[in-house]
N, C-alpha and C positions, 0 to 999 in steps of 0.2 A: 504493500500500500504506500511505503513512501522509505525515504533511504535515511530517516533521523540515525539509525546504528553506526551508520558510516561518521557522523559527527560527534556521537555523543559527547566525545572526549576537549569537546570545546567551554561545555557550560559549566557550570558548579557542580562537582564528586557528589555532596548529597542529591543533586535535583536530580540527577542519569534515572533512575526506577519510578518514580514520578511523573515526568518526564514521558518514561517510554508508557509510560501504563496510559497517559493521557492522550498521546499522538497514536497510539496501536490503529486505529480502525481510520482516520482520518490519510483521505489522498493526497500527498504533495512531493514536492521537489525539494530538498534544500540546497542551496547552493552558500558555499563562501566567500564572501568579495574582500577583496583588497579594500584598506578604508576609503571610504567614500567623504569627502569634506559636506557633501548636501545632504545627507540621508545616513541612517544606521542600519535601516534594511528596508526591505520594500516585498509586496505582495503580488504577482503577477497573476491575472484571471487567465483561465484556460482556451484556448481557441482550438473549436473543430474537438477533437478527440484526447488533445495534452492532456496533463494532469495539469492541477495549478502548482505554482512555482513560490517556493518565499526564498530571499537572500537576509541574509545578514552579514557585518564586519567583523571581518578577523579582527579580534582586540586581544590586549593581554587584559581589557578587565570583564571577566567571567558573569558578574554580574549585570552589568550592560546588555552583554549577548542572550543572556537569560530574558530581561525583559524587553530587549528587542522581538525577539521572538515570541512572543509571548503575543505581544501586541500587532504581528502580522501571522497568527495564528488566528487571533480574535476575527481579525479578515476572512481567515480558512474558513471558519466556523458559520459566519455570518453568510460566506456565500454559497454556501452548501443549505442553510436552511432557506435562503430566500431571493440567492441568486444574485446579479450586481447590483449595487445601491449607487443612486444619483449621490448622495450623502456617505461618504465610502466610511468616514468617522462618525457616524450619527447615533443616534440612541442606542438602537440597538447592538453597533459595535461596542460603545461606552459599557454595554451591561457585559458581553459577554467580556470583554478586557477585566473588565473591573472582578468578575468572578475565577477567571481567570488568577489574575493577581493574588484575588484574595485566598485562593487553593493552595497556592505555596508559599503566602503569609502562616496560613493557618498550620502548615505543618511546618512551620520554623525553618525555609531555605533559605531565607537573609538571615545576614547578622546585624545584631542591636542595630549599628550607628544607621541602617537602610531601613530600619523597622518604621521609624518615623515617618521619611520623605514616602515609602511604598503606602501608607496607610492614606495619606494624604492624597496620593495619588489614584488610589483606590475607587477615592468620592469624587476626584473629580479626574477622571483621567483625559490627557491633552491629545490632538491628533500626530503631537509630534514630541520624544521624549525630552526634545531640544527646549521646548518651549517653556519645562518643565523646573525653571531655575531651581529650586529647593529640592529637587531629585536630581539633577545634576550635580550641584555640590556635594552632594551625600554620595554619589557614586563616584566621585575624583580622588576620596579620600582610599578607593580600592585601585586607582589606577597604579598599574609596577613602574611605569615613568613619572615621578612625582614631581619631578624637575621640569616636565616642557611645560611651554608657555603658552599662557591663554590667552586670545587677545583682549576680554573685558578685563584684564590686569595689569594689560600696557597704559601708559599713559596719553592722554588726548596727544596727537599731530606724530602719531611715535609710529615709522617705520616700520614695516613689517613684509615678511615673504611667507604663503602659502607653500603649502607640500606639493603643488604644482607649479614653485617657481614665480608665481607670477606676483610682481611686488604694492604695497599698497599703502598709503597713511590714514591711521585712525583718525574716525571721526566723534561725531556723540551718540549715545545707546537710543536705539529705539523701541522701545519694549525687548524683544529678545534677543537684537541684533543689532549691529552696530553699522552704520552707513559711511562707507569707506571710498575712498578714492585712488583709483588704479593708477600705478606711478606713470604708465606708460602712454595712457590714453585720453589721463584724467578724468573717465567715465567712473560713476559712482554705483555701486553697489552694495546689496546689504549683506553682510557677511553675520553667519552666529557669535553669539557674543561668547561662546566656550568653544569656537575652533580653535585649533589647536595650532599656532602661530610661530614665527622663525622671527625677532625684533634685528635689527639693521643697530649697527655700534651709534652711528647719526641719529641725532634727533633734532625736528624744526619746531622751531619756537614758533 
């Protein structure tokens, strides 16, 4: 029904039998991607005869990958009972994530310091776990690179390069992101305010 065995060994040691007990009957693909700077995974609908498709990022941090997943399962779930939604994050995804979540709250998969930001998250879960400031900060304290840098820690007009090279100066937060300006083009875009960022020795006042 689906190749989750092939990955197990990416998510948290305790979820692996949970985990499988809850994916066994459900159809899908998983796939692992290299990080993605826009997304943590993503849910593909099936065309024609496919089975559907979820990806997630290769991360070192375990728990990330856990509720990425988790939250493009919720998608598996939803469109198996009711098919594609105009509203791909709407109610009824909110309910199944949120039960979801709350299955491997309830049997202790996180540890304390995540027990908090997951409960919070529970009630009100985001369409994107980016958006999620207060579950982001609770997940960086699991990241095994504790040392890169994030660009909502740089400071205003402060230089920075992308993990695809491409260079830019911060600008001011807009709710979850930050609007930034391309060294090369001077086109402005909004970058996440917790990407993960490479700062330039220079900085312009």
């Amino acid at each position: 029904m689906n190749n989750l065995a092939d990955y197990i060994q990416i998510f948290p040691s305790q979820s692996e039998t949970l985990l499988e007990n809850i994916c066994r009957d459900y159809p899908f693909q998983l796939k692992v991607k290299k990080e993605r700077v826009s997304k943590l995974g993503d849910f593909i609908y099936p065309i024609g005869k496919e089975i559907p498709k979820i990806s997630v990022n290769i991360d070192s941090n375990e728990y990330r990958i856990l509720i990425t997943f988790l939250h493009e399962l919720a998608h598996l779930i939803v469109f198996l009972e009711v098919g594609k939604q105009k509203n791909p994050h709407g109610a009824r995804w909110k309910k199944r994530f949120s039960q979801l979540l709350h299955i491997f709250q309830e049997k202790d998969m996180f540890p304390s310091p995540l027990k908090e930001a997951i409960n919070l998250h529970i009630i009100k879960p985001m369409a994107s776990s980016y958006a999620d400031i207060h579950l982001l900060n609770a997940l960086r304290s699991f990241d095994r690179q504790n040392s890169k840098s994030i660009l909502l820690d740089l400071p205003l007009n402060q230089l920075f390069k992308l993990k695809n090279g491409k260079a830019f100066q911060k600008g001011h937060l807009r709710r979850s992101r930050v609007l930034c300006i391309e060294v090369s083009s001077q086109r402005k875009y909004l970058i996440h305010s917790h990407a993960e960022v490479f700062p330039f020795e220079q900085f312009v006042s």
